[in-house]
Structures are given as structure tokens and as C-alpha cells.
NUKOL-5380 format. One record per atom (N, C-alpha, C, CB): chain; atom name; x, y, z. Coordinates in steps of 0.001 Angstrom, whole numbers, plus 500000, padded with zeros to 6 digits. Glycine has a CB too. Example, Ala and Ser with C-alpha at 12.3 -4.5 7.8 and 13.67 -1.06 7.14 Angstrom:
2
mol_atom_u_v_w
A_N_513190_494310_507800
A_CA_512300_495500_507800
A_C_513200_496700_507800
A_CB_511308_495527_509046
A_N_512850_497750_507080
A_CA_513670_498940_507140
A_C_512900_500030_507870
A_CB_514084_499402_505725
***
This chain:
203
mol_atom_u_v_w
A_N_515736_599671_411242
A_CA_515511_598218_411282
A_C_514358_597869_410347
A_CB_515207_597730_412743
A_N_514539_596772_409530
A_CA_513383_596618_408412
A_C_512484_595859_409621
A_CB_513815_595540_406692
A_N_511018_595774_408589
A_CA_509772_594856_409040
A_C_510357_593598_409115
A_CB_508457_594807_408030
A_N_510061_592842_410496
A_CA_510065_591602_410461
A_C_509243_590800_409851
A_CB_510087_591315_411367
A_N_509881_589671_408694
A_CA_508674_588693_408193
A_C_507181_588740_408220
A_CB_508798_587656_408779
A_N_507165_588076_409618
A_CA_505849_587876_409733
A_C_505014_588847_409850
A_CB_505632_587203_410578
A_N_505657_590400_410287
A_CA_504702_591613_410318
A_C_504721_591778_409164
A_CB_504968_592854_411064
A_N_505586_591850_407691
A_CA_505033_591968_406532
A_C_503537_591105_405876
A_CB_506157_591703_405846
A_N_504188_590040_406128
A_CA_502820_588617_405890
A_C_501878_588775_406471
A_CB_503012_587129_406347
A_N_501549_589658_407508
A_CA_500226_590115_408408
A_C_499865_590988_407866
A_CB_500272_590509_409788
A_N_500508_591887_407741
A_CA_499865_593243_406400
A_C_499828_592507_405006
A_CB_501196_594903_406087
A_N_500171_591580_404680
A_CA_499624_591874_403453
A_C_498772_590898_403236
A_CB_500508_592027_402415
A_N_498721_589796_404117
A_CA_497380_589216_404374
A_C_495986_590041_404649
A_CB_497588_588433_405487
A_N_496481_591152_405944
A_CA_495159_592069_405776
A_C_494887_592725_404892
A_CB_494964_592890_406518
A_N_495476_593237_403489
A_CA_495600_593937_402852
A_C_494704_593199_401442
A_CB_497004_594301_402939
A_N_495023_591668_401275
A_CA_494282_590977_400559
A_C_493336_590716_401104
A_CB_494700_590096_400126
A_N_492532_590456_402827
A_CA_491394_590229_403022
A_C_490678_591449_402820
A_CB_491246_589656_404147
A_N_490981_592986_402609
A_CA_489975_593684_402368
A_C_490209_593450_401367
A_CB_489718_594828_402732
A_N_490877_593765_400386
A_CA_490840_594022_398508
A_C_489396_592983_398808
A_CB_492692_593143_397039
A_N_489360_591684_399070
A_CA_488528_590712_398942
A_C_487293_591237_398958
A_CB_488694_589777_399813
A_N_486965_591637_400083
A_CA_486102_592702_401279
A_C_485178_593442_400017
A_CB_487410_594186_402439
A_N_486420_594219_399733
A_CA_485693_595052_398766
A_C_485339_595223_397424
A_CB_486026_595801_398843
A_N_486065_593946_396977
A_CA_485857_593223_395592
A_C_483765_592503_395975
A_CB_487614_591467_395392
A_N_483704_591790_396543
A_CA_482723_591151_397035
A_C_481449_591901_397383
A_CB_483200_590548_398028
A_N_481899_593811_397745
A_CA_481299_594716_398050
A_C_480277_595155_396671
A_CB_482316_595655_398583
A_N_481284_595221_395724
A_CA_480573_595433_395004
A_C_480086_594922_393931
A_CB_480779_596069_394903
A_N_480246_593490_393416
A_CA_479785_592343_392749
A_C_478436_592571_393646
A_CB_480762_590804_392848
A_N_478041_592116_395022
A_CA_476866_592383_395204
A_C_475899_593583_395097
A_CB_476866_592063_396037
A_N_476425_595080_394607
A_CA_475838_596081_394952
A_C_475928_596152_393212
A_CB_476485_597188_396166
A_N_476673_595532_392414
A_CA_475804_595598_390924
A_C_474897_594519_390768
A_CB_476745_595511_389581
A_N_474915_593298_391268
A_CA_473712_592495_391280
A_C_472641_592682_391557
A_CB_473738_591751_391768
A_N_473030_593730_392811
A_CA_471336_594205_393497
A_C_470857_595202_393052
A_CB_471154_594565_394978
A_N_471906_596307_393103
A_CA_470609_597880_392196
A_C_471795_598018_391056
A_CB_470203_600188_393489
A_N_472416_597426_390646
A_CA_472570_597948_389340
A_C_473689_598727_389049
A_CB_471548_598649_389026
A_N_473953_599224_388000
A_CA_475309_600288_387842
A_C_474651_601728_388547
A_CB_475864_600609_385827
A_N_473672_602095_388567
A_CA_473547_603268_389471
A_C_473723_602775_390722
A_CB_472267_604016_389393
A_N_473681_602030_391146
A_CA_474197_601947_392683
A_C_476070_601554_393105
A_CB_473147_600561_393355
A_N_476523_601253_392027
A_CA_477655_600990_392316
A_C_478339_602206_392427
A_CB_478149_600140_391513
A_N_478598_603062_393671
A_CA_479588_604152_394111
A_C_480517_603574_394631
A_CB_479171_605147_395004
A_N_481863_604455_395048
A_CA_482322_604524_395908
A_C_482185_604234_397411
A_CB_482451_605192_395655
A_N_481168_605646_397745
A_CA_480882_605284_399013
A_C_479288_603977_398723
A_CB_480555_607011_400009
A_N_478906_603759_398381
A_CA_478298_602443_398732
A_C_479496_600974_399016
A_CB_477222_602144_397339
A_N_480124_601119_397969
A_CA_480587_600104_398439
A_C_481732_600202_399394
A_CB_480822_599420_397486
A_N_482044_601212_400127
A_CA_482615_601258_401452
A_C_481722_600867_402598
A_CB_483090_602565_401692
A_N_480679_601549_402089
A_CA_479644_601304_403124
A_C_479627_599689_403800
A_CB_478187_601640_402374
A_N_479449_599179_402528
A_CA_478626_598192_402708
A_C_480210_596711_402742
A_CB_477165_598250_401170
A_N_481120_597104_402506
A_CA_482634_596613_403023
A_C_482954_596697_404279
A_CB_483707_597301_402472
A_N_482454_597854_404537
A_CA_482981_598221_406091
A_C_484183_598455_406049
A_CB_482852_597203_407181
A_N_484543_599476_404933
A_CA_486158_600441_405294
A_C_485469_601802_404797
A_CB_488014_599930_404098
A_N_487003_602376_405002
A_CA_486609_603893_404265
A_C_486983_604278_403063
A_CB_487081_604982_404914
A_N_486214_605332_402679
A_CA_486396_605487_400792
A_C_488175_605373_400827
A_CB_485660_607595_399875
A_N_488998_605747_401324
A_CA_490439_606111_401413
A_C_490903_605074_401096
A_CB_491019_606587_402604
A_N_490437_603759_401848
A_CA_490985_602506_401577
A_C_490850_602157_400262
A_CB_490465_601542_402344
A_N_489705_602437_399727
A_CA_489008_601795_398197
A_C_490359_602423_397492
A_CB_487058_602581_397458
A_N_490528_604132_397513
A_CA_491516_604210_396682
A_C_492993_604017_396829
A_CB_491365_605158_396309
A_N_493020_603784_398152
A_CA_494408_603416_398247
A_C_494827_601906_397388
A_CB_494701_603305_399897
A_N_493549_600874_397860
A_CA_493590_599695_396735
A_C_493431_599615_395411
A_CB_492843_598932_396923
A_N_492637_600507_395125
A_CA_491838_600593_393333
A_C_492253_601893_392992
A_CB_489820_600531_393126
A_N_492844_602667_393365
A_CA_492966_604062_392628
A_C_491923_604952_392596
A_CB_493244_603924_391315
A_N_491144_603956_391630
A_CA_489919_604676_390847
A_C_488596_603847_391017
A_CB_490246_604808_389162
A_N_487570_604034_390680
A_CA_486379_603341_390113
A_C_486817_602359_389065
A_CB_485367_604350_389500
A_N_486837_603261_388081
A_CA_487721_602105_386884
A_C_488887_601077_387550
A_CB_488758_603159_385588
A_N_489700_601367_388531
A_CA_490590_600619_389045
A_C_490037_599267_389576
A_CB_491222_601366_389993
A_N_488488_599618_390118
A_CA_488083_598693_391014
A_C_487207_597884_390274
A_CB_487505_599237_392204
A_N_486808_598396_388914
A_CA_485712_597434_387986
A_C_487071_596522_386924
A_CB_484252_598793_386689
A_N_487826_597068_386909
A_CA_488996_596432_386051
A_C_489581_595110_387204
A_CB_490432_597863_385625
A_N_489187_595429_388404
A_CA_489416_594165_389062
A_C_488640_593152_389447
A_CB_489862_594343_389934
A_N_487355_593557_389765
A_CA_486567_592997_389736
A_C_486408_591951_387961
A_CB_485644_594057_390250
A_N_486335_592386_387049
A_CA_486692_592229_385546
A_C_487811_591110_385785
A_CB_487292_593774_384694
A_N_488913_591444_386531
A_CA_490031_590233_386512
A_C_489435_589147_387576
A_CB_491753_590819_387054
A_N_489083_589541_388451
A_CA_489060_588410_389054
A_C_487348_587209_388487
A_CB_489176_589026_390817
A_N_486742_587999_387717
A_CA_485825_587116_386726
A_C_486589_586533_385913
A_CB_484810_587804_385899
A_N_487414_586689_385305
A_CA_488920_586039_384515
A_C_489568_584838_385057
A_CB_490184_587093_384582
A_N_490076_585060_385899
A_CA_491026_584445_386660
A_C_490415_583017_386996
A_CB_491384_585324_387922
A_N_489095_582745_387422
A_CA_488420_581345_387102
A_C_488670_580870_386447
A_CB_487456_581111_386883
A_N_489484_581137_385137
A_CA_489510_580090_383920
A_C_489708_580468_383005
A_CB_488591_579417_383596
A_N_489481_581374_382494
A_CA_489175_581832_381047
A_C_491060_582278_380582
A_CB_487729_583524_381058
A_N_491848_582695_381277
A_CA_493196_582846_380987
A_C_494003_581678_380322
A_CB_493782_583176_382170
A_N_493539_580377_381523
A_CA_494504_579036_381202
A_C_493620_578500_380167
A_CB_494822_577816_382570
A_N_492251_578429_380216
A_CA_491630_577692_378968
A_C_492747_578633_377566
A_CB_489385_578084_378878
A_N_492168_579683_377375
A_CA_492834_580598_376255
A_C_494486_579970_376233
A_CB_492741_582526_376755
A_N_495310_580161_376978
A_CA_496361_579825_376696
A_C_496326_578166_375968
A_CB_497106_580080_377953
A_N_496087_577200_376780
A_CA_496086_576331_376187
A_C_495426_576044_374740
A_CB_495809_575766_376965
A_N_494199_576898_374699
A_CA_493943_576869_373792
A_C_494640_577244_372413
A_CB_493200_577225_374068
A_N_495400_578056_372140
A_CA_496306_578908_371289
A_C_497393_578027_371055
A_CB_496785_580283_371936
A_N_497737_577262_371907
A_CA_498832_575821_371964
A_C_498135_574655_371263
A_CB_499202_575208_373704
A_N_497214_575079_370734
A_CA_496606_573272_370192
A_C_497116_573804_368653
A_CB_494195_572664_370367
A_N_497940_572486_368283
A_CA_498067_572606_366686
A_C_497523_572380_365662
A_CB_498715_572214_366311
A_N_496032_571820_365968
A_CA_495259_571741_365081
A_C_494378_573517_365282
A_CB_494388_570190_365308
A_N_494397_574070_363757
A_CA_493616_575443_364566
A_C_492443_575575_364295
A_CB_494085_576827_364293
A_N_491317_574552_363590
A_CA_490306_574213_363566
A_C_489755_574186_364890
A_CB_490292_573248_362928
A_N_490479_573201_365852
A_CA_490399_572911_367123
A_C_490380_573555_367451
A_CB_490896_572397_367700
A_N_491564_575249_367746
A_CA_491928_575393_368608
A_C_490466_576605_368949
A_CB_493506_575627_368533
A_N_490367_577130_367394
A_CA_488866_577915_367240
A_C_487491_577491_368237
A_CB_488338_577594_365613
A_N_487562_576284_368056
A_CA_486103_575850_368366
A_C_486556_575851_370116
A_CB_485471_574034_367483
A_N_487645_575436_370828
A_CA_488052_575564_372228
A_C_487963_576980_372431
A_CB_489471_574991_372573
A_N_488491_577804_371730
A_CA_488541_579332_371786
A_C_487249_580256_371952
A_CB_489150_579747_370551
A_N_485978_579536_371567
A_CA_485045_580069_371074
A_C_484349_579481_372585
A_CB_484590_579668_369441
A_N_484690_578620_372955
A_CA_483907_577460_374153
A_C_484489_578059_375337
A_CB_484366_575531_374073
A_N_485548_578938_375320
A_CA_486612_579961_376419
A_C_485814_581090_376705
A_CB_488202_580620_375713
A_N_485000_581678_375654
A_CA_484804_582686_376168
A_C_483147_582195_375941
A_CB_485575_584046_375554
A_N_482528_581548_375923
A_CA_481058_581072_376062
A_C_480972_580835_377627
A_CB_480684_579596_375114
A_N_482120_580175_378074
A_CA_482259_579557_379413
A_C_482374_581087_380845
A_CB_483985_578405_379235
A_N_483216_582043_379644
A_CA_483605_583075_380433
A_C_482405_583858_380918
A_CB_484542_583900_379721
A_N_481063_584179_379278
A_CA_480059_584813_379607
A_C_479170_584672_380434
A_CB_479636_584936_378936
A_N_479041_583018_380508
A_CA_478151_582436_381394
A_C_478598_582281_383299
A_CB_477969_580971_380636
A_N_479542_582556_383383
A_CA_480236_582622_384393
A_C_479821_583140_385731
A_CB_481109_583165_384018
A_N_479084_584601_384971
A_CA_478169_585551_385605
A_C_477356_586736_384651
A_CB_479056_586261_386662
A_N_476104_586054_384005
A_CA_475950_586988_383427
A_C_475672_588130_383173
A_CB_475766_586832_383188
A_N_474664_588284_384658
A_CA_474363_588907_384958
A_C_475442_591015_385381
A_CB_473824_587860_385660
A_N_476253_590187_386011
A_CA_477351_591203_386576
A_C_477755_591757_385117
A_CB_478803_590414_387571
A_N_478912_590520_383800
A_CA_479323_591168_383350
A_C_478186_591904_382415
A_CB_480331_590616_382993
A_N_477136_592023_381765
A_CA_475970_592704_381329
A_C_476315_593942_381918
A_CB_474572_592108_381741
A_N_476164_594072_383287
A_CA_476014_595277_384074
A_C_477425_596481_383774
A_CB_475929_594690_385780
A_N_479020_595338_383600
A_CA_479628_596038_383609
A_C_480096_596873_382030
A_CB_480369_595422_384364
A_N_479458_595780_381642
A_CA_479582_596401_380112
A_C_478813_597852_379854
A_CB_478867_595265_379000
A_N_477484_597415_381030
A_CA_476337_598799_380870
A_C_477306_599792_381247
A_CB_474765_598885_382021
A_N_478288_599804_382462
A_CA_478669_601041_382725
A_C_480044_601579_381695
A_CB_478965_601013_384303
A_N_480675_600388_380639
A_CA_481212_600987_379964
A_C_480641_601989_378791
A_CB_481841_600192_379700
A_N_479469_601625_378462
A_CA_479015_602158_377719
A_C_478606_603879_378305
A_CB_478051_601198_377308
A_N_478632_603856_379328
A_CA_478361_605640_380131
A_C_479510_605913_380233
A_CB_477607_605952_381770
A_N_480354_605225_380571
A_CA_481723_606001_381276
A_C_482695_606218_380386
A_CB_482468_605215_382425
A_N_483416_607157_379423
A_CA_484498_606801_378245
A_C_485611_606040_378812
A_CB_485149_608133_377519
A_N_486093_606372_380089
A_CA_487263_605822_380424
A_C_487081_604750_380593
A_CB_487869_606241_381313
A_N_486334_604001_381594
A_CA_485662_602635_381486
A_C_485506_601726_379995
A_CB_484236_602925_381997
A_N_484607_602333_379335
A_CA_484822_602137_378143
A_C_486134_601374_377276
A_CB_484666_603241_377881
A_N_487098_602841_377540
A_CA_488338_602248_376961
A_C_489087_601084_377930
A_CB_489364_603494_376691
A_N_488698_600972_379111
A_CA_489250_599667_379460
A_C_488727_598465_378656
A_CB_488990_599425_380877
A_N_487236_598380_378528
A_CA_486803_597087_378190
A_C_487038_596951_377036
A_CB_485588_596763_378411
A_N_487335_598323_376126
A_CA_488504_597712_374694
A_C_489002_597223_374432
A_CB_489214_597866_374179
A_N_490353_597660_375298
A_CA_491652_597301_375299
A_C_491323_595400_376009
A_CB_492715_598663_376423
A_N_490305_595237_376413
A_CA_490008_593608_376854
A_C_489457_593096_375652
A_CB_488864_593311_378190
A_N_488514_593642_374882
A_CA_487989_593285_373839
A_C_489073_592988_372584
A_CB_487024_594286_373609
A_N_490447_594082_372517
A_CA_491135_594009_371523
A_C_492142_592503_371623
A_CB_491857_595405_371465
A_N_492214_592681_373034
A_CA_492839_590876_373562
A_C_492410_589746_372888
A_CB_492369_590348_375089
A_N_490936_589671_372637
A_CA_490308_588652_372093
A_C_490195_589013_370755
A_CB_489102_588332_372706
A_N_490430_590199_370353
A_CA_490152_590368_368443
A_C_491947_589641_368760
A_CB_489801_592805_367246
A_N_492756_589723_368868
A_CA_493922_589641_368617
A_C_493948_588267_368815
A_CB_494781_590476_369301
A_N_493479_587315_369124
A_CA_493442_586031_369338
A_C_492932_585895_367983
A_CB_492665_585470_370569
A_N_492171_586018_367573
A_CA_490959_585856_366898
A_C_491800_585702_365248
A_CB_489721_587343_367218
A_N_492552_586806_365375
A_CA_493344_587042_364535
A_C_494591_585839_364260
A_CB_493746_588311_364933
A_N_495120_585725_365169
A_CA_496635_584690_365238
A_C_495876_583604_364585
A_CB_497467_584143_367046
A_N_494291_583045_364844
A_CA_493460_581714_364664
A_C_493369_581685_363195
A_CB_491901_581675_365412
A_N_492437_582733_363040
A_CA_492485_582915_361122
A_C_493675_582950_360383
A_CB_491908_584308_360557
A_N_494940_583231_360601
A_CA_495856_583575_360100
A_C_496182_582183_360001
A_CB_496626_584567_360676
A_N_496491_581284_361237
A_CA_496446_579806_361316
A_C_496149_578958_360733
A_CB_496039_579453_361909
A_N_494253_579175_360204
A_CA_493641_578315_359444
A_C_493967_579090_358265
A_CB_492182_577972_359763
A_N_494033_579988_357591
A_CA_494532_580569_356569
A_C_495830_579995_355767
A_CB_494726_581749_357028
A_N_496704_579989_356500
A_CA_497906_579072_356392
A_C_497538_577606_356417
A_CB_498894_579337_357541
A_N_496987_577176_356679
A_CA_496871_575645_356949
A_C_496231_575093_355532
A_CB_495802_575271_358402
A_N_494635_576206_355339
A_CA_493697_575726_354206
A_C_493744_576294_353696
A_CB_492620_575457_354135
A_N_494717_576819_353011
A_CA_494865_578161_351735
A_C_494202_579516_351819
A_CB_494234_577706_350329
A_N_495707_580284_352108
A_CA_495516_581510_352275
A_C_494599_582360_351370
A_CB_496632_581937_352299
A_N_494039_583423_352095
A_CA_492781_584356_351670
A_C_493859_585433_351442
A_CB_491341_584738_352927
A_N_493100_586693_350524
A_CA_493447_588097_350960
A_C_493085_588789_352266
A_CB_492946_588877_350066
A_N_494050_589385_352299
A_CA_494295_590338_353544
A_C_492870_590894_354302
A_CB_495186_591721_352970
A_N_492463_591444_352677
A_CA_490738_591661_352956
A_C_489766_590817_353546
A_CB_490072_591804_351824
A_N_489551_589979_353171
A_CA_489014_588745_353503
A_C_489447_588328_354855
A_CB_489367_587763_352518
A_N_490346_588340_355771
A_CA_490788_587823_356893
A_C_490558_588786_357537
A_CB_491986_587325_357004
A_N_490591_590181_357394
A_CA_490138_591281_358432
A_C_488564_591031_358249
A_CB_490698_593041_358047
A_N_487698_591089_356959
A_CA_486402_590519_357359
A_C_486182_589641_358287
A_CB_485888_590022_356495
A_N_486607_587991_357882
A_CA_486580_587211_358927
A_C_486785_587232_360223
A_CB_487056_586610_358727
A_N_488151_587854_360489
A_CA_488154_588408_361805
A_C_486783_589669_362660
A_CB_489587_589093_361645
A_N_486555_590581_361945
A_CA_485517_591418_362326
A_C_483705_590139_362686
A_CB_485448_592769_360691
A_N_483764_589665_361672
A_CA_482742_588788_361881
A_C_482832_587877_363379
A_CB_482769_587879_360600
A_N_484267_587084_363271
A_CA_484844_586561_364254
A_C_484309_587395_365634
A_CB_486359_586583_363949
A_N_484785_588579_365654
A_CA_484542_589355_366429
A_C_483141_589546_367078
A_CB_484954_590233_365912
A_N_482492_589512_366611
A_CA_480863_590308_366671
A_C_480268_588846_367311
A_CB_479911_590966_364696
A_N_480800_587594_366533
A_CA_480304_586102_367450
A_C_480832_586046_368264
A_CB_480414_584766_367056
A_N_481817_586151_369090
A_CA_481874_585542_370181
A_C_482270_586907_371283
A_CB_482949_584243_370020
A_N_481408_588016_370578
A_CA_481206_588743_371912
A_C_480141_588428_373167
A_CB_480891_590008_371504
A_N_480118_589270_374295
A_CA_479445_588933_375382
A_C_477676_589530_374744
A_CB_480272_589790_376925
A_N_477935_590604_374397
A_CA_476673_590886_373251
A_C_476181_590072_372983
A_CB_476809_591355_372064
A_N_476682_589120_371489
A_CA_476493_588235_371007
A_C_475723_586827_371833
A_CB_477624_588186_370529
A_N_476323_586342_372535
A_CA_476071_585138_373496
A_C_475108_585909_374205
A_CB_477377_584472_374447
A_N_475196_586781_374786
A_CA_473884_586915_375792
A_C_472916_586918_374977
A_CB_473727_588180_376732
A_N_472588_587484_373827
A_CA_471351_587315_372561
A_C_471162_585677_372756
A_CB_471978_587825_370573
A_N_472095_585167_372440
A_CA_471600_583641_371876
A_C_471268_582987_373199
A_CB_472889_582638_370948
A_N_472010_582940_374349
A_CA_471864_582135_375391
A_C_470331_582254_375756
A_CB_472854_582513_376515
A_N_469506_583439_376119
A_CA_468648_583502_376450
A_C_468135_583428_378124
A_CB_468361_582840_375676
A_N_467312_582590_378165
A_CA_467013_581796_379314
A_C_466751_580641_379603
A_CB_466345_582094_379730
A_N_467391_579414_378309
A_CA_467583_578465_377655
A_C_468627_577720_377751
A_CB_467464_578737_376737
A_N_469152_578626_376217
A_CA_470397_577305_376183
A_C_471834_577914_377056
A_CB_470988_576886_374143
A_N_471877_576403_376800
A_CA_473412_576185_377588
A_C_474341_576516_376876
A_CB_473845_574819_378008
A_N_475668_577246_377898
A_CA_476262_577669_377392
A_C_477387_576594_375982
A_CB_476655_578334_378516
A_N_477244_575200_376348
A_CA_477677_574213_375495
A_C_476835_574568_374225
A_CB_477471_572720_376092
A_N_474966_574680_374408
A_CA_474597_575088_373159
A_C_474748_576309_372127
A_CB_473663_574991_373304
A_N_475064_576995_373178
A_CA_475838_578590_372411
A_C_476908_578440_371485
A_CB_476627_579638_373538
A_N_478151_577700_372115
A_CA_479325_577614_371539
A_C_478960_577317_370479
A_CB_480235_576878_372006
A_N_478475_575625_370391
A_CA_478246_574569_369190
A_C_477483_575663_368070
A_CB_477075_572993_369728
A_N_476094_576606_368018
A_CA_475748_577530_367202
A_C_477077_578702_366681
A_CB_474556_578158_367972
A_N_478044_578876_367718
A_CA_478885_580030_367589
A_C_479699_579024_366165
A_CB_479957_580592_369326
A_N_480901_577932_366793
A_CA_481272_577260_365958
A_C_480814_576920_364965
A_CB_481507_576625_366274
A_N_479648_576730_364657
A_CA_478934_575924_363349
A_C_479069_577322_362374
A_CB_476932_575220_363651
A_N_478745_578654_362885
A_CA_479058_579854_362402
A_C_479939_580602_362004
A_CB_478827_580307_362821
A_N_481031_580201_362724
A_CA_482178_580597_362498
A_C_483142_579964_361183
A_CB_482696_580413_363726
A_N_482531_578536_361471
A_CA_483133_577457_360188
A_C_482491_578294_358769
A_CB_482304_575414_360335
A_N_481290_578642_359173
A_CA_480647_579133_357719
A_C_481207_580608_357442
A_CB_478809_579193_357756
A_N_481875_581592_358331
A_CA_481914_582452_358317
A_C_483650_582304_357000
A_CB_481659_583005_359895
A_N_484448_581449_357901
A_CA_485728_580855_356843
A_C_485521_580012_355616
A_CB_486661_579930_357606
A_N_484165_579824_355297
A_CA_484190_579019_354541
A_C_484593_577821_354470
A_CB_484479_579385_353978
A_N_484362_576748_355442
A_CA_484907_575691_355767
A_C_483477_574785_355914
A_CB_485908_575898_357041
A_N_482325_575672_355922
A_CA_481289_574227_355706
A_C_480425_573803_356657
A_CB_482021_572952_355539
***
């Protein structure tokens, strides 16, 4: 006899209130001590399940910072980007694009800083936040190619420059340098954009 309905919808309601549980576990345990404190068993600990559960939900460590990572995403930064890539002016769509992920850094800066720190120790980690990083070179790319086409095409050379440059501004790197303890993330963008125009040669 299969699960009745509502006993499925009860498990998997409980099943999303821990993921929650333990998503929440450890956003606070990198806020407070840092990437050395973010374990496993700490953040069971401090969830109130057992390590078993963590991997039955996350697999891995990496499983569980790659979600934590999405669900910093999932606020916004997906539908801004999409829409953004839909605007047919691509002047526009740059300067929205650039204001997507200014919005994203500032979001929490603190955390993502931290998680970047642990990509930089961990290789596998690492190659996750690549393969996130290559998401946004690849945007980055479709944009130049856009304005390229629009305001007279460059060499090949020249657009992988631009793009690499592209790149290096509107990383989380990047913005955390400029933001400071100051400006707003509106004032970041507007410096990113004004940079980026100069970077295409547009002025």
C-alpha cells in the first residue's frame, strides 16, 4: 500500500523544516567564529539533529555551503539576472546586470566573504564557487557580444579582454574593496558602470 498524501506532505514538510534548521545552523556559526568553526558536528550541534541527518540532506560540507550559497541567491539575484538579459537595450541591460550582483554582494557581506574564505582552502569548494563565478563570466559575455553587435563589432581579442576586465569588476572581491564601510551598494554599481562603459569604450 503506498504513503497516504498527507503522510507524504508531513515528511516532507519535516524534512524542509530541518534543511531550514540547518541551513540557519550554520549562516550563524560562520557569522560568529568564522570558517574555522563551521563543522559538521557544530552545526548539528547547534541545529539540534545528528551529523547523519546533515548528510543525508547535504551529502557533503560542500553540499551544505553550495546551499546555503543558493539560498543567498534565491532572494533575488536569479529573477533580477533573468530579466535582466531580456532587456533589449544592452547598454541597459549591463548597468541592471552590474546593479544584480552589487545587490547580491551586499545582501550579506559578511557570510559571503567568509564563504569565499573557505573556497580559497578547500579545492573542491573552490571549484564550486567557479563553476558560480563562470555563470556570471558567461553573462558577461552574451552582454559584450550584444553591445559589440549593436556599436560595432571589436576583435575577438578585444572582447575576451573586455570580458576578463568585466570580470574582475563586478566580482564580490571587487565590490567588497569599493563598498567599504561607506558606500552604498547603489554607489558601488554607479562607480562599477561608469567603469565598465570606459572599459568598452563607450565614454
Amino acid at each position: 500500500m503506498s504513503p497516504r498524501p498527507y503522510q507524504s506532505g508531513r515528511r516532507q514538510a519535516t524534512s524542509d523544516q530541518t534543511r531550514t534548521r540547518v541551513l540557519s545552523a550554520a549562516r550563524a556559526l560562520l557569522a560568529g567564529r568564522g570558517a574555522a568553526g563551521l563543522t559538521i558536528d557544530a552545526v548539528a550541534e547547534r541545529a539540534g539533529v545528528a551529523r547523519m541527518t546533515i548528510y543525508y540532506q547535504f551529502e557533503s560540507k560542500r553540499g551544505l555551503l553550495d546551499a546555503l550559497y543558493d539560498e543567498l541567491a534565491a532572494r533575488g539575484l536569479a529573477e533580477r539576472l533573468r530579466a535582466t538579459l531580456g532587456r533589449a537595450e544592452p547598454f541597459e541591460a549591463l548597468g541592471e546586470f552590474i546593479g544584480a550582483f552589487a545587490g547580491f554582494w551586499s545582501s550579506d557581506r559578511v557570510i559571503i566573504r567568509r564563504l569565499r574564505a573557505l573556497a580559497a582552502l578547500d579545492p573542491e569548494i573552490e571549484w564550486s564557487h567557479h563553476s558560480r563565478d563562470q555563470g556570471r563570466i558567461d553573462g558577461l559575455r552574451v552582454l559584450v557580444a550584444r553591445i559589440a553587435e549593436k556599436h560595432g563589432r571589436r576583435s575577438a581579442q578585444a572582447m575576451d579582454e573586455a570580458v576578463d576586465v568585466l570580470d574582475a569588476l563586478t566580482s564580490f572581491e571587487t565590490f567588497d574593496a569599493l563598498a567599504g564601510a561607506a558606500r552604498t551598494p547603489e554607489d558601488v554599481a554607479t562607480m562599477l558602470i561608469r567603469s565598465a562603459h570606459a572599459v568598452l569604450g563607450l565614454g
